[in-house]
LUMZABA-647893 format. One line per 8 residues: number of its first residue (from 1); their letters; for each residue z, x, y of N, C-alpha, C, O. Coordinates in Angstrom, 3 decimals. Atoms other than C-alpha are relative to their C-alpha. Layout:
NUM> a> Z,X,Y,Z,X,Y,Z,X,Y,Z,X,Y ~ ...
//
This chain:
1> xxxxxxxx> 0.148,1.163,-0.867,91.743,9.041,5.070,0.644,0.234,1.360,0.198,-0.359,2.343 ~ -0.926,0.195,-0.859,94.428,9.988,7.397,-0.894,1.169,1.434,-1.061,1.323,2.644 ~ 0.984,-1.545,-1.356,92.232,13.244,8.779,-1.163,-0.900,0.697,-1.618,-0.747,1.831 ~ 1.220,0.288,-0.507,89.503,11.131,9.068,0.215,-1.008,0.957,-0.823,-1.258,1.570 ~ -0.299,0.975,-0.796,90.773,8.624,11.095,1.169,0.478,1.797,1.557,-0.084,2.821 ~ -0.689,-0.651,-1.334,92.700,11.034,13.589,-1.507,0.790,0.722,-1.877,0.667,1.890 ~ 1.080,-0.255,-0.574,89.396,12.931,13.734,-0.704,-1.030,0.987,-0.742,-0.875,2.208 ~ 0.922,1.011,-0.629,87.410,10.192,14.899,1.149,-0.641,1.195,0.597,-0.714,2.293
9> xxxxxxxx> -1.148,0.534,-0.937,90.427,8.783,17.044,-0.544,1.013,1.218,-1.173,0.600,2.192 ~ 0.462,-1.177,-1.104,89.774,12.368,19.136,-1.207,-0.218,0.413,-1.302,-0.239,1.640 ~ 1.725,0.151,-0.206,85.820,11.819,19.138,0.330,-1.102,0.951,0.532,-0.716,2.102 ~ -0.162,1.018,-0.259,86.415,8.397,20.129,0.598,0.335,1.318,-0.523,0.433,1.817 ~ -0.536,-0.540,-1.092,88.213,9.492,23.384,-1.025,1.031,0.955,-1.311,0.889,2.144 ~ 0.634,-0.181,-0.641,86.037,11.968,23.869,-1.220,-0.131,0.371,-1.535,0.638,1.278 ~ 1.131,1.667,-0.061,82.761,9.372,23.877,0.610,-0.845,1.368,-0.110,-1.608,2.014 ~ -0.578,1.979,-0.315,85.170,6.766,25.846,-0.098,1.029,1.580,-0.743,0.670,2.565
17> xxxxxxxx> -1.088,-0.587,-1.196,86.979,9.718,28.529,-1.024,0.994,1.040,-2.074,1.564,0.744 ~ 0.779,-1.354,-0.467,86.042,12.026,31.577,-1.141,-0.772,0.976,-1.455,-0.113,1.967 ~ 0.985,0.131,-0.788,83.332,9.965,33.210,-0.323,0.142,1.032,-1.503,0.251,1.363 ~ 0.094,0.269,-1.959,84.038,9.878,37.092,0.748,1.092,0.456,1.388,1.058,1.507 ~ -0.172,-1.731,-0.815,84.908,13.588,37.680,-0.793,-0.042,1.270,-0.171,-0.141,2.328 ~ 0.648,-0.428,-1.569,82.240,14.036,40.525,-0.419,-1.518,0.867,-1.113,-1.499,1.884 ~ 0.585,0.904,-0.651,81.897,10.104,41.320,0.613,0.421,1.768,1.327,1.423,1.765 ~ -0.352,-0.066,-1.780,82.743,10.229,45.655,1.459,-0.046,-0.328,1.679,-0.876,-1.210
25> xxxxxxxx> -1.573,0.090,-0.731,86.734,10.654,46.440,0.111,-1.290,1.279,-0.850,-1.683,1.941 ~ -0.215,1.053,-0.752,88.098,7.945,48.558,0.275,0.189,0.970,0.500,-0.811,1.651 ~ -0.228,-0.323,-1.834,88.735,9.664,51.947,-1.097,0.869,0.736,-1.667,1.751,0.094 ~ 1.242,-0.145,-1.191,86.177,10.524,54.805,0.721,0.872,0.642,-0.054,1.332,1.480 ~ -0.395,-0.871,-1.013,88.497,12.872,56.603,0.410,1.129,-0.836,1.075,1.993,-0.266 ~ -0.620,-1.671,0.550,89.245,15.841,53.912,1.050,0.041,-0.370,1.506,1.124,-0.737 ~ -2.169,0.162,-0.199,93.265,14.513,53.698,-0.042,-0.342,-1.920,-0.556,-1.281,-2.529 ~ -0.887,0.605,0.937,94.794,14.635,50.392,1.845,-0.713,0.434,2.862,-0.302,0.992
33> xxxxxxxx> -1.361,0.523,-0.346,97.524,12.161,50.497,0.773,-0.531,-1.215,0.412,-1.456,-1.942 ~ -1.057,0.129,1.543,100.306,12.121,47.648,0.729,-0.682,0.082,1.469,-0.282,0.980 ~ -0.728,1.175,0.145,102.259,8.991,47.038,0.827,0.397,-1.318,0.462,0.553,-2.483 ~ -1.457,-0.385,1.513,105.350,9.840,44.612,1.295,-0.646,0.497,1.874,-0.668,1.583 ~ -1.317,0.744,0.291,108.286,7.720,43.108,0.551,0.836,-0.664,-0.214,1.738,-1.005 ~ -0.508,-1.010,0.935,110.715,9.702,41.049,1.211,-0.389,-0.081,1.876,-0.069,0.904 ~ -1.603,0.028,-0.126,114.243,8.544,40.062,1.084,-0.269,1.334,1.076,0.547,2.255 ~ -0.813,-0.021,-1.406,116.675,7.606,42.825,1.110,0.835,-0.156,1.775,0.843,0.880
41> xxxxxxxx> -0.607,-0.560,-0.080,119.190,10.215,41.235,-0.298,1.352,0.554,0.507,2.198,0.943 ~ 0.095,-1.186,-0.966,117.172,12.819,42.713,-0.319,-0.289,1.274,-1.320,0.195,1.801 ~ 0.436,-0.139,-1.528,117.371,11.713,46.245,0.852,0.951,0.620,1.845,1.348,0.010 ~ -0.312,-0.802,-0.983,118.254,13.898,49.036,-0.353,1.570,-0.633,-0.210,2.604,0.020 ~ 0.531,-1.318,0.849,116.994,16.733,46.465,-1.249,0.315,0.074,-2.128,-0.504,-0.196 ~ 1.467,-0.206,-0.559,113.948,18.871,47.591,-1.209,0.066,-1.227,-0.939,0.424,-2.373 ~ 1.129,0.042,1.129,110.399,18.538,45.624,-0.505,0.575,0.630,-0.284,0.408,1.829 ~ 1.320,-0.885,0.318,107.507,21.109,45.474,-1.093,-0.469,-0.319,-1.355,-1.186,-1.285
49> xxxxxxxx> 1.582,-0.237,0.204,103.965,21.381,45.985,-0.327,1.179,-0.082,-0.111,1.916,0.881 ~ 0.002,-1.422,0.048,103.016,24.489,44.658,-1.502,0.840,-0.371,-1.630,1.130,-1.560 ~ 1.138,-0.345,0.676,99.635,25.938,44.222,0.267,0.636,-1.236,1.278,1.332,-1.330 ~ 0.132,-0.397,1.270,98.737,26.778,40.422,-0.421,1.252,0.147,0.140,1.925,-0.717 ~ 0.346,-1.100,-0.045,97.052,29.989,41.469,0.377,0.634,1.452,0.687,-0.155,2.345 ~ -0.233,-0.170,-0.932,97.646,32.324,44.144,1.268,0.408,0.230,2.050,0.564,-0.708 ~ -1.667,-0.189,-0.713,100.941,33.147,46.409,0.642,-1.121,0.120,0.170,-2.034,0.798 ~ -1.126,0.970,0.289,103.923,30.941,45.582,1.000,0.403,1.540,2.226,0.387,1.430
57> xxxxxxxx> -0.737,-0.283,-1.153,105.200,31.873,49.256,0.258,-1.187,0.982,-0.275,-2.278,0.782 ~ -0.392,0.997,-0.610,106.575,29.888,51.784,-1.177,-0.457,0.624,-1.333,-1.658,0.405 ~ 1.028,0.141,-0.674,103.223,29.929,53.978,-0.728,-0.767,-0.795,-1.337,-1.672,-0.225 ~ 0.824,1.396,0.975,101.504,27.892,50.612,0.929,-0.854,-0.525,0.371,-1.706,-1.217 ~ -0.447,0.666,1.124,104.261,26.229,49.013,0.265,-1.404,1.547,0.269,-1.166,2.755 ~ -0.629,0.912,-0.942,105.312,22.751,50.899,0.915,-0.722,-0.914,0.747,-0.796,-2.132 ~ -0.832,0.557,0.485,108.315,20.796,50.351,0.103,-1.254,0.532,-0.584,-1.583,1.500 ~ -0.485,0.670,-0.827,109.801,18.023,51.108,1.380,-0.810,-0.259,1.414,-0.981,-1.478
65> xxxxxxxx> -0.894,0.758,0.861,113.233,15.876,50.577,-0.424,-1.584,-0.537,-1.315,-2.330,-0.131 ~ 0.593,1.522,0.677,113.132,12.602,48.388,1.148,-0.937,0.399,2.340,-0.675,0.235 ~ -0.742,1.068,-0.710,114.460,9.324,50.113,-0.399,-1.095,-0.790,-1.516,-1.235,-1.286 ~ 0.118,1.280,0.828,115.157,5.969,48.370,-1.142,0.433,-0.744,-2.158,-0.210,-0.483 ~ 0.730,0.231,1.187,113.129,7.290,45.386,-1.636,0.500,0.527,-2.495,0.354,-0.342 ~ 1.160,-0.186,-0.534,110.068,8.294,47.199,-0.531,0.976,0.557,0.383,1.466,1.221 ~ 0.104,-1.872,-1.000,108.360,11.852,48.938,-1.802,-0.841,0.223,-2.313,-1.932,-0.033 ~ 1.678,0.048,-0.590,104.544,12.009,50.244,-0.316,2.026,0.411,0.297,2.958,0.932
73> xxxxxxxx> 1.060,-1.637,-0.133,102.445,15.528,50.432,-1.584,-0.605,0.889,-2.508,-1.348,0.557 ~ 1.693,-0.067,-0.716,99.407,15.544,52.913,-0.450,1.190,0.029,0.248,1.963,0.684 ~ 0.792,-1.205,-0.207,97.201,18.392,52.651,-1.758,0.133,-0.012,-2.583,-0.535,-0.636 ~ 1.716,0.116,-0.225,93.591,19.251,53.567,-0.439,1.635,-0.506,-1.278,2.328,0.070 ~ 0.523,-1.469,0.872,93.377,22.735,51.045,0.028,-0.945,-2.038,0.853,-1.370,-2.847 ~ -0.055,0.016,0.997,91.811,21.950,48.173,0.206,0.401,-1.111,-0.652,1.144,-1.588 ~ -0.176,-1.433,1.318,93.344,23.461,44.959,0.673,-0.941,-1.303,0.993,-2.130,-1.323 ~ -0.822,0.147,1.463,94.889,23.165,41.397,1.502,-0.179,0.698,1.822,0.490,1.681
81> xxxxxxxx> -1.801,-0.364,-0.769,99.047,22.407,42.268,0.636,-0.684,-1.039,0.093,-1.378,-1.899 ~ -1.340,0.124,0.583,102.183,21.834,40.780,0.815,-1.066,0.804,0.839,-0.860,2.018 ~ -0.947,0.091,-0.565,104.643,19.532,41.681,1.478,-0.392,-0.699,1.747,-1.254,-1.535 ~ -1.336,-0.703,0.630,108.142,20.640,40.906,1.109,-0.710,1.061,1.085,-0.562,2.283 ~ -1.524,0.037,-0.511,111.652,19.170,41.796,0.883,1.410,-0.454,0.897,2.114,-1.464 ~ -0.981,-1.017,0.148,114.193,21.609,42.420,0.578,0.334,-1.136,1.231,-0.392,-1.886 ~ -0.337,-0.562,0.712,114.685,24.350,40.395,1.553,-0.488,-0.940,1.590,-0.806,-2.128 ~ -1.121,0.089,0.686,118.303,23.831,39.548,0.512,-1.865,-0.357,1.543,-2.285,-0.882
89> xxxxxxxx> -0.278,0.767,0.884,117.750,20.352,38.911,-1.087,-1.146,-1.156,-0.983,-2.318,-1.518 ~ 1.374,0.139,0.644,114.499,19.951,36.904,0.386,-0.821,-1.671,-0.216,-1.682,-2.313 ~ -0.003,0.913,1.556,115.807,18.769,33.497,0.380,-1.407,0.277,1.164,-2.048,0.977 ~ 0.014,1.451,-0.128,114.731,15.645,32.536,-1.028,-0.544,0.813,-1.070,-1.750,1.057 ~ 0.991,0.887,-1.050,111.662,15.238,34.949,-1.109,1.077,-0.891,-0.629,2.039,-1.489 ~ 1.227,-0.659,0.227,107.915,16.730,33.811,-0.482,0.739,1.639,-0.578,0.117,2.697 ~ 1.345,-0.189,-0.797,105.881,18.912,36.062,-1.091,-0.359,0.280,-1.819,-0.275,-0.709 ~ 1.106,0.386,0.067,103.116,17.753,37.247,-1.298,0.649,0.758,-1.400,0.937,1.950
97> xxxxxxxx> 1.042,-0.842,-0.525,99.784,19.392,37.447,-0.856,-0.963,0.917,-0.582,-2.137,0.670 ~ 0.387,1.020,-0.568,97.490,17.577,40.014,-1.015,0.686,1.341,-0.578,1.624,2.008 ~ 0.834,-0.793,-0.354,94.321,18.476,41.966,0.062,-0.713,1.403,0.182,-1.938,1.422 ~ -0.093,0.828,-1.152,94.383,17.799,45.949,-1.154,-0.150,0.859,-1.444,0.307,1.965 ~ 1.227,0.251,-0.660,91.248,16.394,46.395,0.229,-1.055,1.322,1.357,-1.355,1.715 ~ 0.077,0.769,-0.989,90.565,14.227,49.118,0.077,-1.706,-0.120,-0.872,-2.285,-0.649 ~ -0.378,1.375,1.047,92.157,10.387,48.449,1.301,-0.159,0.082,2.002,0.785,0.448 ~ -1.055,0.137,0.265,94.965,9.074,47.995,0.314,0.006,-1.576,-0.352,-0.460,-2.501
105> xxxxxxxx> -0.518,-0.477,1.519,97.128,10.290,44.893,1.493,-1.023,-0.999,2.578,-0.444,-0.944 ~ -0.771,0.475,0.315,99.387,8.022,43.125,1.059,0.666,-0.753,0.482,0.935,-1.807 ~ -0.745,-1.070,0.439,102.475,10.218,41.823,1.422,-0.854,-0.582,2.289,-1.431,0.075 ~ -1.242,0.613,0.199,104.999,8.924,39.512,0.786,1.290,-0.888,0.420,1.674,-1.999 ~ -0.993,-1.142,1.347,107.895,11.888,38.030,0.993,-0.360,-0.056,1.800,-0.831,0.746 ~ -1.087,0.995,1.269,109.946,10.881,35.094,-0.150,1.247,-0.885,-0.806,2.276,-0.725 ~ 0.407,-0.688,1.363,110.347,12.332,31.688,-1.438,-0.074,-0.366,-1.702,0.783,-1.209 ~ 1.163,-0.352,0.338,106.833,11.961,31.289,-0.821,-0.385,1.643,-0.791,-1.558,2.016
113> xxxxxxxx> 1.020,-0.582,-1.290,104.572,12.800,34.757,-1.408,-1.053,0.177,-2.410,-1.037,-0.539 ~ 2.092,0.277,-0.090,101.313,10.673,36.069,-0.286,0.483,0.991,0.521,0.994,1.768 ~ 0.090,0.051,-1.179,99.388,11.014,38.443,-1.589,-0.333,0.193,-2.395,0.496,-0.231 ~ 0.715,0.534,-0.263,96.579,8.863,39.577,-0.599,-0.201,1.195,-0.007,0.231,2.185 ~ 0.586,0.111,-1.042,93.673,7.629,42.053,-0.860,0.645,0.586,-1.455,0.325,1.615 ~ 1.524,-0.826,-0.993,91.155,10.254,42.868,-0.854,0.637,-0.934,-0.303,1.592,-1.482 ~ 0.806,-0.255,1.370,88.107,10.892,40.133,0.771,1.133,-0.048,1.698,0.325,0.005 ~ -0.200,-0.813,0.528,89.687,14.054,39.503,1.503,-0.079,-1.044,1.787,0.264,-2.192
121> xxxxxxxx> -1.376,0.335,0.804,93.244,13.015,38.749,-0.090,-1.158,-1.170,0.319,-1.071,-2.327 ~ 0.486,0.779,1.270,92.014,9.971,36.951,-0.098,0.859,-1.595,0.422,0.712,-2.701 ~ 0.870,-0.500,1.464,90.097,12.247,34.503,1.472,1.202,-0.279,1.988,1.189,-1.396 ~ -1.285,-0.603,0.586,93.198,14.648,34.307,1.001,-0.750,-0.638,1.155,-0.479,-1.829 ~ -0.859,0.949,1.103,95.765,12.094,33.036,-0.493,-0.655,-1.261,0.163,-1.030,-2.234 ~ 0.519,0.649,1.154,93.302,10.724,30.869,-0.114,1.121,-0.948,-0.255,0.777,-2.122 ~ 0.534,-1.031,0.877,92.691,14.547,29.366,1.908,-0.121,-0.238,2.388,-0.148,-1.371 ~ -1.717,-0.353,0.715,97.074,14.728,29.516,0.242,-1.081,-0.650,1.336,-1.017,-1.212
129> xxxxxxxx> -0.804,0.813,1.196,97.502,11.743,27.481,-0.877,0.323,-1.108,-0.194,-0.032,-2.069 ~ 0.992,-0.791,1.178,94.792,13.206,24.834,0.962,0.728,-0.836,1.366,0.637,-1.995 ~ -0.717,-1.396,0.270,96.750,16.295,25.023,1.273,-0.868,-0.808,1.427,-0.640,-2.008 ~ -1.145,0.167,0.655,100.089,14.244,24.265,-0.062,-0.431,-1.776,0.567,0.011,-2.738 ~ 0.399,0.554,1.064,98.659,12.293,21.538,-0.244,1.223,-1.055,0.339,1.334,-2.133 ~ 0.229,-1.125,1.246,97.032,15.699,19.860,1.602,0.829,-0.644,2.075,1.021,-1.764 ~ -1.051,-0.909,0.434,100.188,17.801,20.452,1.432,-1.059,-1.305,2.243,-0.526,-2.062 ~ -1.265,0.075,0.611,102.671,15.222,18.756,-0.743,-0.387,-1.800,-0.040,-0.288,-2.805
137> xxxxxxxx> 0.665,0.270,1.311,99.938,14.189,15.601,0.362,1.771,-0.518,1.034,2.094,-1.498 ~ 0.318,-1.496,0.534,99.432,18.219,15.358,1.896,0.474,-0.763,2.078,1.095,-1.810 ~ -1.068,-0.496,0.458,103.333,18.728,14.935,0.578,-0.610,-1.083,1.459,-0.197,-1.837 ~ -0.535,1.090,1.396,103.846,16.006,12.472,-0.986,0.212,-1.368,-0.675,-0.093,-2.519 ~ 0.525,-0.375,1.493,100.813,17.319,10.147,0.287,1.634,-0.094,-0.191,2.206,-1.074 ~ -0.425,-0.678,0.394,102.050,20.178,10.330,1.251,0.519,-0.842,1.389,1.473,-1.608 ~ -1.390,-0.089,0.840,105.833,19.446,9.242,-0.375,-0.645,-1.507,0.422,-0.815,-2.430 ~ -0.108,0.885,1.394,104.188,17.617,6.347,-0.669,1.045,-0.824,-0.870,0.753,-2.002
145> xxxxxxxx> 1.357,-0.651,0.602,101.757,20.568,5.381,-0.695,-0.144,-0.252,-1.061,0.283,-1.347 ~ 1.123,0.411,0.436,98.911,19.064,5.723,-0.810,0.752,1.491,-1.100,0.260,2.582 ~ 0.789,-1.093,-0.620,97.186,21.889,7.432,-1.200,0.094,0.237,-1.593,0.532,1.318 ~ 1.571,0.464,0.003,93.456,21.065,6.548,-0.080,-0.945,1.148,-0.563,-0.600,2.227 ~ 0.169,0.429,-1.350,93.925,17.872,8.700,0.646,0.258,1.264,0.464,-0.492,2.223 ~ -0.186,-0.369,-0.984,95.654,19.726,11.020,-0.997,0.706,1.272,-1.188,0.555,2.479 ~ 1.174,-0.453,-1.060,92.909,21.906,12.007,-0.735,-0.647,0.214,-1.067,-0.644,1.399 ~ 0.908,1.210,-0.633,90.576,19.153,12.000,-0.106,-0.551,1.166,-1.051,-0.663,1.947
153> xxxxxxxx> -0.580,0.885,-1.160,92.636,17.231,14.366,-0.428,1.289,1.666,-1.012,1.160,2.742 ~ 0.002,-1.074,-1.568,92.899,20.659,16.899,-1.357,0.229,0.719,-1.643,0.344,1.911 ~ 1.431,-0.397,0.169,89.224,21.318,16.076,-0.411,-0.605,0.891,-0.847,0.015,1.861 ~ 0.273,1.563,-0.622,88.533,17.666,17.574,0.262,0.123,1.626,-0.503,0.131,2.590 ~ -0.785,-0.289,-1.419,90.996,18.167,20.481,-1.029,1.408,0.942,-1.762,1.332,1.928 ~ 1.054,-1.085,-0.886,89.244,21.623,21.592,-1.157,-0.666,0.308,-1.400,-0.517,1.505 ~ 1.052,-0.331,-0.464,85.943,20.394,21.617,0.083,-2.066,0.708,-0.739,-2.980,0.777 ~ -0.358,1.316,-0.820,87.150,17.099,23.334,-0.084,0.982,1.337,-1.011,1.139,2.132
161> xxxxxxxx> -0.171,-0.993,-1.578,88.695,19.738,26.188,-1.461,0.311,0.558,-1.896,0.188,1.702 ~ 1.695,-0.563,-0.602,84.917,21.054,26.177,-0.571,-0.414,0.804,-0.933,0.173,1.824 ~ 0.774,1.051,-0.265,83.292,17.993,26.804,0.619,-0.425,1.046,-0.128,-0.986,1.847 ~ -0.093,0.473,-1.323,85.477,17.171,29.572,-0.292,0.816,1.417,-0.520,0.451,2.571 ~ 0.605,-1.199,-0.913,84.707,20.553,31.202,-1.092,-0.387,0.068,-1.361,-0.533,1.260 ~ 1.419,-0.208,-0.356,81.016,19.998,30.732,-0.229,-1.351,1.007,-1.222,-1.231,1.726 ~ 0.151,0.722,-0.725,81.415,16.629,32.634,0.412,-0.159,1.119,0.172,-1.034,1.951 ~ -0.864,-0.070,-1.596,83.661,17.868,35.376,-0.365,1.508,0.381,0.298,2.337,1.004
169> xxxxxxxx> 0.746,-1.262,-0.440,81.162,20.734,35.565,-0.020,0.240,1.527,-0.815,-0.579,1.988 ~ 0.338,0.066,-1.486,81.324,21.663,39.566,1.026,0.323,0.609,1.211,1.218,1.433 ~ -1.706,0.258,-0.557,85.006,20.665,40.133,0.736,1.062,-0.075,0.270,2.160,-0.379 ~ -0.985,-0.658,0.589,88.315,22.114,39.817,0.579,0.085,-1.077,1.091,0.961,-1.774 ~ -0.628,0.026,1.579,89.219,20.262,37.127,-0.383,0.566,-1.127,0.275,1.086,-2.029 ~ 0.846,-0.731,1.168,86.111,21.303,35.073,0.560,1.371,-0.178,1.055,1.787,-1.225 ~ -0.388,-1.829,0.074,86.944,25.126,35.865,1.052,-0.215,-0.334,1.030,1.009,-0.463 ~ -1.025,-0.121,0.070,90.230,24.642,35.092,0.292,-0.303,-1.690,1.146,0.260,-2.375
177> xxxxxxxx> 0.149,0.225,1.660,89.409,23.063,31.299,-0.660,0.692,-0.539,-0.541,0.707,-1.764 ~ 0.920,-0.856,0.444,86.855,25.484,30.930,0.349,1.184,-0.837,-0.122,1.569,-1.907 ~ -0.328,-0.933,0.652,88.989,28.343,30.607,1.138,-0.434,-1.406,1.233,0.491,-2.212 ~ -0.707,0.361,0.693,91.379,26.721,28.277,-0.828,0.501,-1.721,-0.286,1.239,-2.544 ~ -0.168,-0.279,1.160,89.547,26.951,25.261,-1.848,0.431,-0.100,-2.737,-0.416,-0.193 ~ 1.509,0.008,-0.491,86.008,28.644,25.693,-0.332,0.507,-1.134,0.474,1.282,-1.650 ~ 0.669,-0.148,1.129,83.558,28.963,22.637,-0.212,1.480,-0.637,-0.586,1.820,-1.760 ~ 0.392,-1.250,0.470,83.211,32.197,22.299,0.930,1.676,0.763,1.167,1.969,1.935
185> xxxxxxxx> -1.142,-1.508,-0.789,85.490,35.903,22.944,-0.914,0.897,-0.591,-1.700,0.648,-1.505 ~ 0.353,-0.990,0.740,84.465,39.331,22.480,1.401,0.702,-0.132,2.404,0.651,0.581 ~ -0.549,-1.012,0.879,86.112,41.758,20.238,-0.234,1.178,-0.032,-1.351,1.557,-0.382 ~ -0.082,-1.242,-0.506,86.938,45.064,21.064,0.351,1.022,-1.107,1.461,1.510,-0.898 ~ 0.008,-1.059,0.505,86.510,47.753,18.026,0.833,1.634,0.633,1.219,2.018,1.737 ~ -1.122,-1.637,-0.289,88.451,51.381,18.108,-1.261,0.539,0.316,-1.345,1.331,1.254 ~ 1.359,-1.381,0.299,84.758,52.957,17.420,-0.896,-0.128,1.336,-1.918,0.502,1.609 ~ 0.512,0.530,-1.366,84.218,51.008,21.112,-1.441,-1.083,0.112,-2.114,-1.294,1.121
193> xxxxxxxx> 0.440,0.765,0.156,82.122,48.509,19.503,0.187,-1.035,0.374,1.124,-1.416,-0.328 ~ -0.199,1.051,-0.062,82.123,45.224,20.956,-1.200,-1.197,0.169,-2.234,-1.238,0.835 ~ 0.520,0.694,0.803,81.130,42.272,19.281,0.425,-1.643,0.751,1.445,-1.732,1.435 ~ -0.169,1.190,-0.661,80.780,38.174,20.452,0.728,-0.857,-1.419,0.110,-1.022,-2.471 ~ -0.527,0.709,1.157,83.178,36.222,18.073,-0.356,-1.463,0.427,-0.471,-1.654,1.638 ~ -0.584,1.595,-0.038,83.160,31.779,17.426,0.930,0.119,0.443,1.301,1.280,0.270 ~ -1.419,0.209,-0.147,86.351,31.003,18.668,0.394,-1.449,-0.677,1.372,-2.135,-0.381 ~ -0.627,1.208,0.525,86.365,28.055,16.485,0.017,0.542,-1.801,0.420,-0.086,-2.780
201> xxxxxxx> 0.421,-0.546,1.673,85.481,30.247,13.077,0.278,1.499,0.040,0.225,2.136,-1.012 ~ -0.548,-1.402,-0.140,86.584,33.712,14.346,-1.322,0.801,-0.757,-1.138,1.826,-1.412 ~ 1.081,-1.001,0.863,82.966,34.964,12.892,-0.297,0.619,0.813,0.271,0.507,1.899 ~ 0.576,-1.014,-0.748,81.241,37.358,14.287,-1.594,-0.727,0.318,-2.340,-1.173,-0.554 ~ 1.645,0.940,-0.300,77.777,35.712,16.134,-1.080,1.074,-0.110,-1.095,1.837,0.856 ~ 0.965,-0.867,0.226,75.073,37.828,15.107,-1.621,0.228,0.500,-2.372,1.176,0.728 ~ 1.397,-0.272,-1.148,71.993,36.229,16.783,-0.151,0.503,1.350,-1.268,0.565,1.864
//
C-alpha cells in the first residue's frame, strides 16, 4: 500500500509539475534581476553568483555584500549559477542553483534555498521540492528495508526528472535535467565491444 501510494504521489507531480518552462520571461530588455533575503546574521558578509559551468574566475563570478538582510544580482549572461555565501561562513544556509533568465528572480537563503519568478525558476523549485520529498521518503525506506518500494519510489522520481526535461526541452533547465538521469549508457567491453544498456534495468537493448 505504502509503495503504491508514494508511487503515484511521484506520478501525480509529475502530471501536475513543469508546465511554463518556455511560457515568455517577464523582461523586454535581456536583465536578469535577483531579489534575495537571507538572515540578518549574515550582513556585511559577501554572497556569490557563480556560474555552474565554466571559469569560476573573478571576470565571471560577481559578488556582492548583504545589507539589512538583503543583496540583488543584475546580469544580462544567460547561464546555469550558483549562489553561495561566503565560503567560511556557509553552514547553515543552502546553495542555491538558479537560472538567469531574463525577469525578475525572487531569492530567499535559509536552511532550505528558493528561488522564484521566471518560468524557468518556477519549474526548478517545483523539480527541488520533488527532489526533497524523494530524497527524504528514499532514506526512510531504506532504513526500514523496504528496498522493493524503494526502487519504485526512485524509479518514479527518475522518470519524473525525464518528463520535466522533455517539457523544458529548448531551455537551460531542460539541458540541465536531461543529463541527470538519461535512459540509456553504453558499455564498454575489454574485447572493445560496445553495447547500449536501459539505465533503468541495466539490460542490454538489443533492437
Amino acid at each position: 500500500m505504502r509503495k503504491t501510494f508514494l508511487f503515484c504521489m511521484a506520478m501525480c507531480l509529475a502530471a501536475t509539475l513543469f508546465s511554463g518552462c518556455n511560457r515568455t520571461a517577464s523582461s523586454n530588455d535581456g536583465t536578469c534581476r535577483i531579489h534575495g533575503s537571507i538572515p540578518a546574521q549574515y550582513n556585511d558578509k559577501r554572497i556569490f553568483l557563480v556560474p555552474l559551468y565554466g571559469p569560476k574566475t573573478a571576470e565571471f563570478v560577481d559578488s556582492i555584500e548583504i545589507k539589512d538582510g538583503k543583496f540583488e544580482f543584475t546580469t544580462d549572461t544567460l547561464m546555469m549559477a550558483q549562489i553561495l555565501v561566503d565560503y567560511h561562513f556557509r553552514l547553515g544556509v543552502q546553495p542555491l542553483l538558479v537560472v538567469t533568465e531574463p525577469g525578475d528572480v525572487q531569492v530567499i537563503i535559509d536552511a532550505v534555498s528558493h528561488a522564484t519568478g521566471t518560468p524557468q525558476n518556477d519549474s526548478l523549485e517545483q523539480w527541488k521540492q520533488a527532489t526533497e520529498i524523494h530524497n527524504t521518503s528514499l532514506v526512510q525506506l531504506r532504513r526500514e528495508g523496504k528496498d522493493q518500494e524503494a526502487d519504485s519510489l526512485h524509479l518514479a522520481y527518475k522518470q519524473l526528472t525525464r518528463h520535466m526535461a522533455e517539457n523544458c526541452k529548448g531551455t537551460l533547465l531542460g539541458d540541465f535535467l536531461s543529463n541527470i538521469y538519461p535512459k540509456t549508457y553504453v558499455r564498454k567491453y575489454p574485447d572493445g565491444r560496445e553495447v547500449t544498456i536501459d539505465a533503468d534495468t541495466n539490460e542490454e537493448i538489443t533492437e
